[in-house]
C-alpha positions in Angstrom: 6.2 20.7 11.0 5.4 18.1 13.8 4.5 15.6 11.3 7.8 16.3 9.9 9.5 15.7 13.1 7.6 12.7 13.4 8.6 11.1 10.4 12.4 10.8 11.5 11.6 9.0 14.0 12.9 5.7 14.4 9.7 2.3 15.0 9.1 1.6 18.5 10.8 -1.3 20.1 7.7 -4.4 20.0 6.7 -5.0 23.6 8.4 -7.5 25.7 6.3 -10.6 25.4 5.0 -11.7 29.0 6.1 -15.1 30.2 3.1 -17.3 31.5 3.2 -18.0 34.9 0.2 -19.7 36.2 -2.0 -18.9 39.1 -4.1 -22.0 40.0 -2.5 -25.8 40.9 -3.9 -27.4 37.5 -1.9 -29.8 36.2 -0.9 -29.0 32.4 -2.6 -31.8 30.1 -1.3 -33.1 27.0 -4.5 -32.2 25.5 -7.8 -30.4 26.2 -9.6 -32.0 23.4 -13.0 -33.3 23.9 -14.3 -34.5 27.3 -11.8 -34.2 30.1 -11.6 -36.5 33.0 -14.0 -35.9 36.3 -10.7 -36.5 38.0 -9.1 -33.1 36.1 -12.1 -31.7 37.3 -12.5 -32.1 40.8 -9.2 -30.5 41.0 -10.7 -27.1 40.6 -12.2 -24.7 42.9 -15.6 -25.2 42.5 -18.5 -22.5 42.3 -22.3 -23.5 42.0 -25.6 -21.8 42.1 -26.8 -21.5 45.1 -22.9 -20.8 46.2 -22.9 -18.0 44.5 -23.7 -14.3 46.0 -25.1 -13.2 42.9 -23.6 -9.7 43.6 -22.3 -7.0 41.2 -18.9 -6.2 42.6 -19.7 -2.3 43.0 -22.3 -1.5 45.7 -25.4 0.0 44.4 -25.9 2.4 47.7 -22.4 3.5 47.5 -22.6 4.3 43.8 -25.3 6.5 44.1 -24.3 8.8 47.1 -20.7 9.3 45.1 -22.6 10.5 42.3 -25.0 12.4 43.7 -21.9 13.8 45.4 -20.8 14.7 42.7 -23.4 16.7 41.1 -24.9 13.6 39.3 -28.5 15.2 38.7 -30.4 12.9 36.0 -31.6 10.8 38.9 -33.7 8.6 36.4 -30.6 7.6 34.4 -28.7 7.1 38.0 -31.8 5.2 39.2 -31.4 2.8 36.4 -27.8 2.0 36.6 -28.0 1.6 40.3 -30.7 -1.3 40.1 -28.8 -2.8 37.2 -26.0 -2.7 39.7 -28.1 -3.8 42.4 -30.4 -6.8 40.5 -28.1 -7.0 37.7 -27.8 -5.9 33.9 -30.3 -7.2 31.6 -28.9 -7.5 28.4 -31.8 -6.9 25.9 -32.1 -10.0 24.3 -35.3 -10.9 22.9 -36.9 -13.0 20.2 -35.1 -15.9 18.6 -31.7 -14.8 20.0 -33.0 -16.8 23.4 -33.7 -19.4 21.6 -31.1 -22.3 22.4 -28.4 -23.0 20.2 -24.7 -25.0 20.7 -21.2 -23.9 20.0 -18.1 -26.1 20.0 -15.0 -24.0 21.4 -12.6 -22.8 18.9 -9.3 -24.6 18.4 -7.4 -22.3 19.4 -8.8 -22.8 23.4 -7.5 -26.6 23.2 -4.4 -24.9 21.7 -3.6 -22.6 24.6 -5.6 -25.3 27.0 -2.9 -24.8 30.6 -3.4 -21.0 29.9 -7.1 -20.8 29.3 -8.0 -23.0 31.9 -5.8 -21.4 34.3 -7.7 -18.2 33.6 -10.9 -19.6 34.2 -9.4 -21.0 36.9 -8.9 -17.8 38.2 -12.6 -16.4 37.2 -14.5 -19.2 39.0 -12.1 -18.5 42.3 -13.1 -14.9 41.9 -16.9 -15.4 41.5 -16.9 -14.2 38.0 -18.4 -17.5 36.3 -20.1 -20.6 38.1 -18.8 -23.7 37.4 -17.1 -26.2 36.1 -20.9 -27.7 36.0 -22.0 -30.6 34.7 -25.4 -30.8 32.3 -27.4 -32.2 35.0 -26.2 -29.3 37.7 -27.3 -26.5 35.6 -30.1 -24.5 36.9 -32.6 -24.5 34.2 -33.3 -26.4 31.2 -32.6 -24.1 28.3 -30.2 -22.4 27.4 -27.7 -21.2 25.2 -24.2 -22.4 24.8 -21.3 -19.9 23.1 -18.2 -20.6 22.0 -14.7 -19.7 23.8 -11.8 -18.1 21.7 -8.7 -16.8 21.8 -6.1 -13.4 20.5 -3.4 -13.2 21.5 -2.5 -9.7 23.2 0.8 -7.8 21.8 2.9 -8.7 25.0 2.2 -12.3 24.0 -0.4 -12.6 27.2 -4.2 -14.2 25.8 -7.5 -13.0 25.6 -10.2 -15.2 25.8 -14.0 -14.2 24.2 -17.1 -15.5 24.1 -18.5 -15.7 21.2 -21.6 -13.9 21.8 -22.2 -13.7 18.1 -22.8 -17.4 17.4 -24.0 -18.7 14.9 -23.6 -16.1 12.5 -26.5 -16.3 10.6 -26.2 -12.9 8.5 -29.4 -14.0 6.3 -31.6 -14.6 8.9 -33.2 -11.9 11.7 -35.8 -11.6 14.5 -38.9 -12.8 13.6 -37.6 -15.8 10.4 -38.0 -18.1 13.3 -34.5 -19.5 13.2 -32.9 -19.4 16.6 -30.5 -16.8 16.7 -27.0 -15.4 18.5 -27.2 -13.9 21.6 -25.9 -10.6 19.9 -28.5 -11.0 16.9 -31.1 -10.5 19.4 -29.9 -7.5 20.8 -31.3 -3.8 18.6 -28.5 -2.1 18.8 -30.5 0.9 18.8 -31.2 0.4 22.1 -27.7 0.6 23.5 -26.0 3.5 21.7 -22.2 3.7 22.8 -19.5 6.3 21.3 -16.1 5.2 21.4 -13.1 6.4 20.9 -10.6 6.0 17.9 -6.7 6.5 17.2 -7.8 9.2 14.8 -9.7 10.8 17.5 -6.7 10.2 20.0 -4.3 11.8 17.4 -6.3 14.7 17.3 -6.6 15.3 21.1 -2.9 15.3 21.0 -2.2 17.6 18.3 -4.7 20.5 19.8 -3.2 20.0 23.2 0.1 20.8 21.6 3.7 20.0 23.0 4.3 19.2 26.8 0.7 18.4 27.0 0.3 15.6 29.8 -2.0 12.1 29.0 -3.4 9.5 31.3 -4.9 6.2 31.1 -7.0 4.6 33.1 -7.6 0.6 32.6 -9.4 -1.1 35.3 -8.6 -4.5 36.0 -11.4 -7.1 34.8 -13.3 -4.0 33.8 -16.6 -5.8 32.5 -16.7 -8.3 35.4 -17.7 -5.5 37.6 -21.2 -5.9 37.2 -23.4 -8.9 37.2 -26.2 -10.1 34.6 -29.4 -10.3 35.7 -30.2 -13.7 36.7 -33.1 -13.8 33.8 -30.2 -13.9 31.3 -27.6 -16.6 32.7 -28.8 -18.8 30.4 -27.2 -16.9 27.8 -24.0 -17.1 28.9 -23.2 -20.7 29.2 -19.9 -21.8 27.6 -18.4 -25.4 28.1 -18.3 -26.1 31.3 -19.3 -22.2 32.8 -22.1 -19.8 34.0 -20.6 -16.2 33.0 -22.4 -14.1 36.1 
C-alpha cells in the first residue's frame, strides 16, 4: 500500500546548485597547467614540517575518559584507537605498495584549478596537509606521489580525492616485485568495515513505519580528524602537499 502511495508521487525538485564563493586571497589563473609560478606560490599560507604540530584533532585523553564514561569496556580495542589518535593511524601498507611511484593530476583539477586550489588553500591554513613544498623541502627521500581528482557533488560544490589507488595495476600483487598503489598494499582483511546501503536505509524506514523520526549526522571534514602516523607521510604526497 505504501509503495503504492509512493508511486504517485511527483520527482523531487534537483538541489540548488551552490555558488562558489572563495575562501583564501588566490588570485584566479588562466590556467593551472604544468608548473605554476614561485610568485603564485608564495602567495599562500605556508605550512612545513617542522611547523606542523603533528596532532590528531581529537585528544586522545579526552577520548578515552568519554568512553569509558560511557560504558566503553573492550579497553584493548579503546587502547588502540587512543594511540592511533595520540601517535597517529598507521595505514597498513606494506610490501611493494611503499614502493615509490608518480602520478600526474587528473584534468579535471586544472579544470576546476581557482576552486581546487582554494580548497587546499583552505586545508594547508587548517593544518590538514603541509605544503605547498618544493622537491628539495620534503622531509625524506622516498616517497610516493598520488594523483588529485575531482566529482562534482549534486549541489554543484567539488570533491577533490586522492587517488590512493594509483597505478592500477590489476595483474600485478604483493610480492611480483612491481611497485604498487598505496591501496594495493593494504589486505583488506585487515580492516573490515560494514557500511550502510539505500537498500538497508529503505528498510529501516519501512519497519519503523509512518511518523517514525530520522537523523543525520555529518561531521564536517570527517576523515581529517585524525592524523597519519608520521611512518606513512610519505604515502600521501600529491603535487605540491603532505596529506597529515
Amino acid at each position: 500500500m505504501l509503495l503504492s502511495d509512493a508511486y504517485k508521487l511527483g520527482r523531487p525538485e534537483a538541489l540548488k546548485k551552490k555558488t562558489f564563493t572563495p575562501t583564501s586571497p588566490l588570485p584566479c589563473l588562466d590556467s593551472y597547467e604544468g608548473d605554476l609560478s614561485d610568485d603564485y606560490w608564495n602567495l599562500w599560507n605556508k605550512l612545513t614540517w617542522d611547523e606542523a604540530d603533528h596532532k590528531s584533532w581529537v585528544d586522545p585523553d579526552s577520548l578515552w575518559e568519554v568512553c569509558f564514561e560511557a560504558g566503553v569496556r573492550n579497553i584493548p580495542l579503546l587502547s588502540k584507537v587512543c594511540d592511533y589518535v595520540r601517535n597517529g593511524a598507521r595505514i597498513g601498507c606494506r610490501g611493494e605498495g611503499r614502493l615509490p611511484t608518480y602520478g600526474v593530476n587528473d584534468k579535471s583539477v586544472n579544470e576546476n584549478g581557482f576552486q581546487v586550489m582554494d580548497a587546499v588553500h583552505s586545508w594547508v591554513s587548517d593544518g590538514i596537509c603541509l605544503g605547498p613544498l618544493k622537491e628539495s623541502e620534503l622531509p625524506f627521500e622516498n616517497y610516493t606521489i598520488s594523483p588529485l581528482t575531482t566529482r562534482p557533488k549534486p549541489n554543484g560544490s567539488l570533491r577533490i580525492i586522492l587517488d590512493l589507488s594509483f597505478p592500477h595495476l590489476d595483474s600485478y600483487e604483493l610480492g611480483d616485485g612491481v611497485p604498487l598503489s598505496v591501496n594495493a598494499g593494504i589486505k583488506k582483511e585487515e580492516y573490515i568495515t560494514t557500511m550502510t546501503s539505500t537498500t538497508l536505509w529503505l528498510q529501516a524506514l519501512m519497519n519503523a513505519g509512518v511518523g517514525c523520526v530520522m537523523s543525520k549526522c555529518d561531521w564536517s571534514s570527517a576523515y581529517k580528524h585524525f592524523h597519519v602516523n608520521k611512518d606513512d607521510l610519505p604515502l600521501q604526497v600529491s603535487f605540491p602537499l603532505i596529506l597529515l
